[in-house]
C-alpha positions as CSV (number, residue, x, y, z in Angstrom):
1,X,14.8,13.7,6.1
2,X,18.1,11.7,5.8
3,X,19.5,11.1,2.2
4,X,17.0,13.9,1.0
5,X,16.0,13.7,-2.9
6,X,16.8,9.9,-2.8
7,X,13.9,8.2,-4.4
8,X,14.2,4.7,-2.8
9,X,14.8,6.2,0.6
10,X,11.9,8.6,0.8
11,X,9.8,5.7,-0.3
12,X,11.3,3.7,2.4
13,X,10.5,6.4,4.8
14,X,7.2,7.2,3.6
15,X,6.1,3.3,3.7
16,X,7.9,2.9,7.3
17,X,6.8,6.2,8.9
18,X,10.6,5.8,9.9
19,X,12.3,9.5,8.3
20,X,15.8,9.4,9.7
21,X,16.7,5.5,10.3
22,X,16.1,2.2,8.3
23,X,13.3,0.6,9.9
24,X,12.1,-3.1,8.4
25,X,8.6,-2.8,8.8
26,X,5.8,-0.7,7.1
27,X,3.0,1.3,9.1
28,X,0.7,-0.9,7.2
29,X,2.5,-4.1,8.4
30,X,2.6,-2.9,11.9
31,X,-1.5,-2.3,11.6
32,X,-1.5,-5.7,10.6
33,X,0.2,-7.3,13.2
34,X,-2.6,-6.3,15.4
35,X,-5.4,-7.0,14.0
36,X,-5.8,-10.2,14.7
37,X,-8.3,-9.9,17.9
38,X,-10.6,-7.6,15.1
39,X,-10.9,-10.7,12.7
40,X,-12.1,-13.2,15.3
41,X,-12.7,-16.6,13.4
42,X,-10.3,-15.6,10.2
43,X,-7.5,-17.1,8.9
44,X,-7.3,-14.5,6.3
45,X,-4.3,-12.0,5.7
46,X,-5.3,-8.8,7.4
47,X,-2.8,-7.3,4.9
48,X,-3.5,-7.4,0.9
49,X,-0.7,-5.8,-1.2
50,X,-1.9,-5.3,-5.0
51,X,0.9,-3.9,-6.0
52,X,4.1,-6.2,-4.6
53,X,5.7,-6.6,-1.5
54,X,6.6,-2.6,-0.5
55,X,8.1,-1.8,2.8
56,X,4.2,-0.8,3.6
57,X,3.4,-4.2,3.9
58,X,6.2,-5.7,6.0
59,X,5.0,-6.3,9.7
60,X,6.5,-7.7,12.3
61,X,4.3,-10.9,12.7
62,X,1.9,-10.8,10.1
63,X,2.8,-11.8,6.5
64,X,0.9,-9.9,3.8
65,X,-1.1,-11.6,0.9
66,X,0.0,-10.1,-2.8
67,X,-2.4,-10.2,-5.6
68,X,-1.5,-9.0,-8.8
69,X,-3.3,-6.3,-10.3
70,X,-4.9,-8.6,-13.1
71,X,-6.6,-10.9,-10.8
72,X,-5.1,-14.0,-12.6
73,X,-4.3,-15.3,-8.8
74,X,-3.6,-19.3,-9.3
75,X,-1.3,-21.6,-10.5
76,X,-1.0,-21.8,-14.2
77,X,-1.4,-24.8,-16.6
78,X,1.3,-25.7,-18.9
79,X,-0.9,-28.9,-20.6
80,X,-2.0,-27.7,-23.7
81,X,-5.4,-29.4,-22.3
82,X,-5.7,-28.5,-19.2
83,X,-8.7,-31.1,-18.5
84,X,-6.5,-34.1,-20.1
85,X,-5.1,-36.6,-17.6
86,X,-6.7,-34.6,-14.7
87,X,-3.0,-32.7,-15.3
88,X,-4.2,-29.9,-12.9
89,X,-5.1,-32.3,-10.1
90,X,-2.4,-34.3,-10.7
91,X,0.1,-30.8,-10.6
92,X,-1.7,-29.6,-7.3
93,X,-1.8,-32.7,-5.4
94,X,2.2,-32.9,-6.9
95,X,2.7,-29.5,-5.1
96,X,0.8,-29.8,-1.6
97,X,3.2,-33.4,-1.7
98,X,6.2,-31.4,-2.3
99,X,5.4,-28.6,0.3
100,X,4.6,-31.1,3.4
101,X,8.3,-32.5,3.0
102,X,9.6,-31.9,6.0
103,X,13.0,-29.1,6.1
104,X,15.9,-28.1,8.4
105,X,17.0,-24.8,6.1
106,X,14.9,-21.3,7.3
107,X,15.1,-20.3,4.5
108,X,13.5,-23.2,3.0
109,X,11.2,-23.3,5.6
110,X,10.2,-20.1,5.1
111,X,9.5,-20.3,1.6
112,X,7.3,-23.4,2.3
113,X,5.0,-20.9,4.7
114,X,4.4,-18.3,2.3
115,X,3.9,-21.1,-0.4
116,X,1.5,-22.7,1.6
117,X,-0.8,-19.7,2.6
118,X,-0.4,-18.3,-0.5
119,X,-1.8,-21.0,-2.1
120,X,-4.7,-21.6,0.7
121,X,-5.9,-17.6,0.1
122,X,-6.0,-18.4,-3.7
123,X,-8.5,-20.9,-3.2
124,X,-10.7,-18.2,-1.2
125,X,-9.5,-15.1,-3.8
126,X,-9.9,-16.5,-7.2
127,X,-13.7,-17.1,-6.5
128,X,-14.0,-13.3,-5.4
129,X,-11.8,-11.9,-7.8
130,X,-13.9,-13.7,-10.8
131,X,-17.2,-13.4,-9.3
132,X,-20.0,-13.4,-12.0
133,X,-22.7,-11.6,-10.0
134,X,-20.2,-9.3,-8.4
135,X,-22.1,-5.2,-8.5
136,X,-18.5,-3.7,-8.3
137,X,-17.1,-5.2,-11.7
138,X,-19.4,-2.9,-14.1
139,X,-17.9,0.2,-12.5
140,X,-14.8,-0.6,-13.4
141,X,-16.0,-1.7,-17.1
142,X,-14.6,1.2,-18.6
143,X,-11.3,1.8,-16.9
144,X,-8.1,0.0,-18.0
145,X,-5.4,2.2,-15.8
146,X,-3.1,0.0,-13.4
147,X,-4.7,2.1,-10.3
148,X,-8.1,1.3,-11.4
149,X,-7.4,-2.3,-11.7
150,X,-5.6,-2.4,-8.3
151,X,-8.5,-0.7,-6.8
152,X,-11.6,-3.4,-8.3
153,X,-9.4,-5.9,-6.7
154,X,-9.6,-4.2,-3.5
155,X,-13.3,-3.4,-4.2
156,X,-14.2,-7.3,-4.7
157,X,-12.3,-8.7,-1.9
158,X,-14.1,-6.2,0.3
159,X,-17.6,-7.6,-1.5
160,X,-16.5,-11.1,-0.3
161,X,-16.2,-10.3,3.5
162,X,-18.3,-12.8,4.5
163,X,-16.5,-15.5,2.7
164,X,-13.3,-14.0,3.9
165,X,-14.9,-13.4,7.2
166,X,-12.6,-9.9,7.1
167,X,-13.9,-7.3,9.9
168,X,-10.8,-4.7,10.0
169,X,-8.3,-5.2,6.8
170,X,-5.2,-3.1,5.3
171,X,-4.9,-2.3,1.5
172,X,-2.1,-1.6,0.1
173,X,-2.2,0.0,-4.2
174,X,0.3,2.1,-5.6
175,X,0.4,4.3,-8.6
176,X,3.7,5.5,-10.2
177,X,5.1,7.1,-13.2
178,X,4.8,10.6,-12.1
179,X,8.5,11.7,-11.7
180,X,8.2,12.8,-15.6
181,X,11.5,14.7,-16.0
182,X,9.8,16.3,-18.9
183,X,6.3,16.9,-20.5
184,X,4.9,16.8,-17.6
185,X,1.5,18.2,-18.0
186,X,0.0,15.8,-20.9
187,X,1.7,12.6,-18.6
188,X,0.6,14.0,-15.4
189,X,-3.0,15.0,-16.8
190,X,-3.3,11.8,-18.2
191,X,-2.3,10.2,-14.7
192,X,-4.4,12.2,-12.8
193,X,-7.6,11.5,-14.9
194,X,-6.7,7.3,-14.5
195,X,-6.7,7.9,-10.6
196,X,-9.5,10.4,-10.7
197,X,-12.0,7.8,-12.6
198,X,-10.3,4.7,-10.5
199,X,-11.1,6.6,-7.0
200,X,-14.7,7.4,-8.4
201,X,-15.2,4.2,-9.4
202,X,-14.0,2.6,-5.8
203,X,-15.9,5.0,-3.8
204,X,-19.3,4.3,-6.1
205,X,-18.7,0.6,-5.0
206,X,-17.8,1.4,-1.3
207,X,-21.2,3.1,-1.6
């Protein structure tokens, strides 16, 4: 592989399926950009990233949705009373005005696309993501490693198919930290455990 014992570049080419050039898009991505004929009916992402936007994600056409790993997925509220004044209404209804302003800049447009899809998913995620009567959130009870939280997100999203209306869907999680450069068997063990319990606890749900 080119620029062997690089860690960004081996990344990159792992994520691209790309080892000797520099290719913009992910395999993931590229799966992404043709699903759409196996989601008839969705306006869902195909593409969920829990763990950032990685060169995995990056398609062609498609434009991936990120969730962070702690499922706090919404706009926050900076009123010490939320409820007071309506201030979240008020804030969201501020926002949607702000985004349908019409603009000449790409860039500007761009950000105004991923703003407003981002924001339209949330209002279909945050409902999966906290469901009360959810089966998969008791496996995970137990498990506080980052994998393991990536993977209940994963896990729920899945549960709320029908409301995503999802047939054919990409994940993408990511679990680092293992390039020790010393004591590497208590890390490592430690690490391998955390995915171990996280992967149990996914495939008990998939189940």
């Amino acid at each position: 592989p080119a620029n062997l014992f690089s860690h960004s570049d081996q990344s990159d080419q792992s994520q691209s399926g790309d080892y000797v050039g520099i290719v913009r898009t992910g395999w993931g991505g590229r799966i992404a950009d043709r699903l759409d004929a196996a989601n008839p009916g969705s306006v869902f992402p195909p593409l969920v990233s829990v763990h950032g936007l990685r060169t995995f994600t990056a398609g062609r056409s498609s434009v991936p949705l990120t969730v962070p790993e702690n499922a706090y997925f919404k706009l926050s509220s900076s009123a010490p009373d939320p409820n007071q004044f309506q201030y979240d209404a008020l804030r969201d209804a501020a926002v949607s005005e702000i985004l349908a302003q019409s603009r000449s800049n790409v860039y500007d447009i761009a950000a105004q696309i991923y703003s407003e899809e981002g924001l339209s998913a949330s209002s279909v995620v945050v409902p999966l993501l906290f469901n009360p009567s959810s089966v998969v959130t008791p496996l995970f009870a137990q498990l506080g490693s980052s994998i393991a939280r990536q993977l209940k997100s994963v896990a729920l999203l899945i549960e709320g198919r029908e409301q995503t209306r999802m047939r054919r869907q990409v994940f993408f999680v990511e679990d680092g930290a293992y390039d020790t450069h010393g004591g590497q068997v208590p890390v490592q063990g430690g690490l391998l455990q955390g995915l171990s319990s996280g992967i149990e606890a996914f495939l008990d749900a998939m189940s």
